[in-house]
C-alpha positions in Angstrom: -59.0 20.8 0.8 -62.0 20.6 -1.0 -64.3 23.2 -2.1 -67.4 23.0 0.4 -70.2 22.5 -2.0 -68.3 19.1 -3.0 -68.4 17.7 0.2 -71.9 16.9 0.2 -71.0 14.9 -2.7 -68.6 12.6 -1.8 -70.4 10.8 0.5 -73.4 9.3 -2.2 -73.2 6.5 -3.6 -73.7 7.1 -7.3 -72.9 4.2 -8.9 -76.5 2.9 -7.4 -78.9 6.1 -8.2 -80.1 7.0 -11.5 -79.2 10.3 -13.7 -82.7 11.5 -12.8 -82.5 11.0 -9.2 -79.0 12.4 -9.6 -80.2 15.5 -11.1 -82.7 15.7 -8.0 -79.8 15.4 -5.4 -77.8 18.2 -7.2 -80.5 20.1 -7.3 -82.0 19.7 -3.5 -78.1 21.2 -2.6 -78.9 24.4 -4.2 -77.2 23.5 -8.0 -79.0 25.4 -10.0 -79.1 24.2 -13.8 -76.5 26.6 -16.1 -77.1 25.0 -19.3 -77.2 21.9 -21.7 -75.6 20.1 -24.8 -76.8 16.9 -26.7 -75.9 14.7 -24.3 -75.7 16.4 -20.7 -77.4 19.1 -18.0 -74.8 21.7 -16.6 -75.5 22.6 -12.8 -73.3 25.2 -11.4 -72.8 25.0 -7.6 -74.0 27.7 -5.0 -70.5 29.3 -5.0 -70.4 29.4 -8.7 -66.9 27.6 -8.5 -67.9 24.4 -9.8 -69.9 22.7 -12.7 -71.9 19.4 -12.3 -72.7 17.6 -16.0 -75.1 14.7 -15.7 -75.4 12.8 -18.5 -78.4 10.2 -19.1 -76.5 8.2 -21.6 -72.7 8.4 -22.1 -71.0 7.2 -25.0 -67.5 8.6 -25.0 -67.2 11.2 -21.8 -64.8 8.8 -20.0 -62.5 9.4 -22.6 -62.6 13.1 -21.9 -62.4 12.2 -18.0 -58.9 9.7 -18.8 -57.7 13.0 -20.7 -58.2 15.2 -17.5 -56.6 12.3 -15.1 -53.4 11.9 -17.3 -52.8 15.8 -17.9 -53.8 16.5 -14.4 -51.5 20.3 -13.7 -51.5 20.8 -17.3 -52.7 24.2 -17.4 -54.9 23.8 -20.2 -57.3 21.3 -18.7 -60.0 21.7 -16.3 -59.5 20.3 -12.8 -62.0 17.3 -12.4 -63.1 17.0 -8.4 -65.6 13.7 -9.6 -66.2 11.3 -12.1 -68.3 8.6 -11.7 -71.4 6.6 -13.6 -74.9 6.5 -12.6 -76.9 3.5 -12.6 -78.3 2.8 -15.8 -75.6 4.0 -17.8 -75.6 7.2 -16.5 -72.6 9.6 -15.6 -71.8 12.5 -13.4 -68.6 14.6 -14.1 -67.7 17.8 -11.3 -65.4 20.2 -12.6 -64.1 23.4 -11.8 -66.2 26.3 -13.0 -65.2 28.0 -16.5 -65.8 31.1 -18.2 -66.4 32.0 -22.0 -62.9 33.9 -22.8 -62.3 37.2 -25.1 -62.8 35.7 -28.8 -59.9 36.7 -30.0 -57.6 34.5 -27.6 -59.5 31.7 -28.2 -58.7 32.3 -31.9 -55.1 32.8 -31.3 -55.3 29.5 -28.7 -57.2 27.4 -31.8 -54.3 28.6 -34.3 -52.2 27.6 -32.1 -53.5 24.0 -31.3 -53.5 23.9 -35.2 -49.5 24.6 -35.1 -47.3 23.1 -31.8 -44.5 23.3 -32.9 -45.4 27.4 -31.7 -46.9 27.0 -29.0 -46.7 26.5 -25.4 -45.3 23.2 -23.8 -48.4 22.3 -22.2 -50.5 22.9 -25.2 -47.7 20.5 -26.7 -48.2 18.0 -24.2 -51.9 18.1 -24.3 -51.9 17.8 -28.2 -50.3 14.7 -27.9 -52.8 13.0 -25.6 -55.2 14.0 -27.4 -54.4 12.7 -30.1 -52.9 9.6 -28.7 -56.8 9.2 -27.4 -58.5 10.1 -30.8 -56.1 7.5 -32.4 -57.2 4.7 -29.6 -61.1 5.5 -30.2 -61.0 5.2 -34.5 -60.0 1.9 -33.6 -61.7 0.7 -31.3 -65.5 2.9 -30.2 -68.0 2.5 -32.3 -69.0 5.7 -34.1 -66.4 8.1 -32.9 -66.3 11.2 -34.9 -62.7 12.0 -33.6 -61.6 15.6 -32.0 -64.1 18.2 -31.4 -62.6 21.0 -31.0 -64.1 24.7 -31.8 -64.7 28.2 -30.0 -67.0 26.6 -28.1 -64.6 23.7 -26.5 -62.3 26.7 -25.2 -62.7 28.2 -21.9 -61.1 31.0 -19.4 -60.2 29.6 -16.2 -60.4 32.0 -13.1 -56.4 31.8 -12.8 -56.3 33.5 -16.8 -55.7 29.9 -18.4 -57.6 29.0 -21.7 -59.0 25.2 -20.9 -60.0 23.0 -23.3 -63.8 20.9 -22.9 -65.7 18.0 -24.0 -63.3 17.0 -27.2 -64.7 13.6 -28.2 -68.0 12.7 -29.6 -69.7 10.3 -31.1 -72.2 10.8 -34.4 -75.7 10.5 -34.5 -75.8 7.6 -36.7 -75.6 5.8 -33.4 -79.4 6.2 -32.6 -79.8 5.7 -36.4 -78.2 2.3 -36.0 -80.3 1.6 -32.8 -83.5 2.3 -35.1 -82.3 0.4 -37.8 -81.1 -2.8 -35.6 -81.8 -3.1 -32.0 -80.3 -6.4 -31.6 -77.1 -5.4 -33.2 -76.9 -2.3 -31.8 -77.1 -4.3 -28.5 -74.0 -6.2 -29.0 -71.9 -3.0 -29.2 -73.4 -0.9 -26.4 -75.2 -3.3 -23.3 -79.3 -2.9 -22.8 -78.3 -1.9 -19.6 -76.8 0.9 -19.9 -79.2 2.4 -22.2 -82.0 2.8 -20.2 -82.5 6.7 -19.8 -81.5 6.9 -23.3 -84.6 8.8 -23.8 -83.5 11.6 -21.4 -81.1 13.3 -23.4 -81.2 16.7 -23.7 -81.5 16.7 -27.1 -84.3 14.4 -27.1 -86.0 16.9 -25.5 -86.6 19.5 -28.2 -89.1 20.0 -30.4 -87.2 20.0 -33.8 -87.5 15.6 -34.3 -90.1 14.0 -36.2 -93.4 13.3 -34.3 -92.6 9.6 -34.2 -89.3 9.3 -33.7 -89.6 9.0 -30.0 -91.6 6.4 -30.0 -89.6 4.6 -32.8 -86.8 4.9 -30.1 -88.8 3.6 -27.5 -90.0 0.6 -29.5 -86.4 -0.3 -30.6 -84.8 0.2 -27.0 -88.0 -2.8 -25.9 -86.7 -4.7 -28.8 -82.9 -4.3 -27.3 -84.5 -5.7 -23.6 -86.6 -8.5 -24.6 
């Protein structure tokens, strides 16, 4: 059965709204925003069981997703409830709610993760995906930066079981290469699913040069004409 504040989800059609308008709908069912990274806004449900991340732009997340699909029971990964994209090249990702764990577990879980051979069988089993995963995107997605993995990629489930979060990335030379050539930066990732590119969390802050929005704006036209 599912948990009643994903019910009201199921029925939208996301594929055809926007992340903006998807952050509205979250929102209007009483999500209340819980935090954000680079790329995403975290909304935590009214029970406080489960986590929505909307994304604007989404390079690599369906990578994490295909990890939590073929380790699904693996007690080291979150449960995923929905994964879908937005228009526009967008993506919204519900998952079970997670806590931030005693440091000193996730030290022993991140020594651990570091040595198999000692640990337990699912950490085996997830290490292998993983990295099975990592291999797959060095070949073949444009500026991976492989496994990212820290303190803050491991977190306490409500059972007791440390989960692992968010492990692949890509760099930021991406919007560097977008800035330095629209048109080639076009034939790896498609106009269209750049287009709230701009509404990234970290595009948000105040730490960028003054033009370097604009700069971004002007190459995304270039990408579109």
């Amino acid at each position: 059965m599912h948990n009643a504040d994903l019910a009201p989800l199921l029925s939208l059609r996301w594929t055809e709204l926007s992340p903006r308008i998807a952050r509205d709908r979250v929102e209007g069912l009483g999500w209340k925003m819980c935090g954000q990274g680079d790329w995403a806004y975290a909304y935590r449900s009214p029970s406080g069981q489960l986590v929505a991340r909307v994304s604007p732009f989404e390079p690599v997340y369906g990578y994490f997703v295909e990890l939590c699909r073929r380790c699904a029971g693996n007690r080291h990964v979150p449960s995923l409830e929905l994964a879908t994209r937005l228009e526009g090249g967008g993506h919204l990702a519900v998952l079970e709610h997670l806590a931030v764990p005693a440091r000193n577990s996730v030290e022993t879980f991140l020594g651990d993760w570091e040595r198999p051979a000692r640990s337990d069988p699912d950490l085996r089993a997830l290490r292998r995906e993983v990295d099975a995963i990592d291999e797959r995107g060095r070949r073949t997605v444009p500026w991976w930066t492989g496994i990212d993995l820290g303190e803050r990629h491991v977190l306490l489930s409500t059972d007791g079981n440390l989960k692992v979060i968010d492990l692949f990335s890509v760099g930021w030379s991406l919007l560097d290469d977008l800035l330095r050539d629209p048109q080639a930066f076009a034939s790896r990732v498609p106009p269209d699913r750049c287009r709230y590119l701009l509404d990234i969390p970290d595009l948000q802050l105040n730490d960028h040069p003054a033009d370097y929005l604009p700069r971004l704006r002007a190459a995304l036209a270039v990408m579109t004409s």
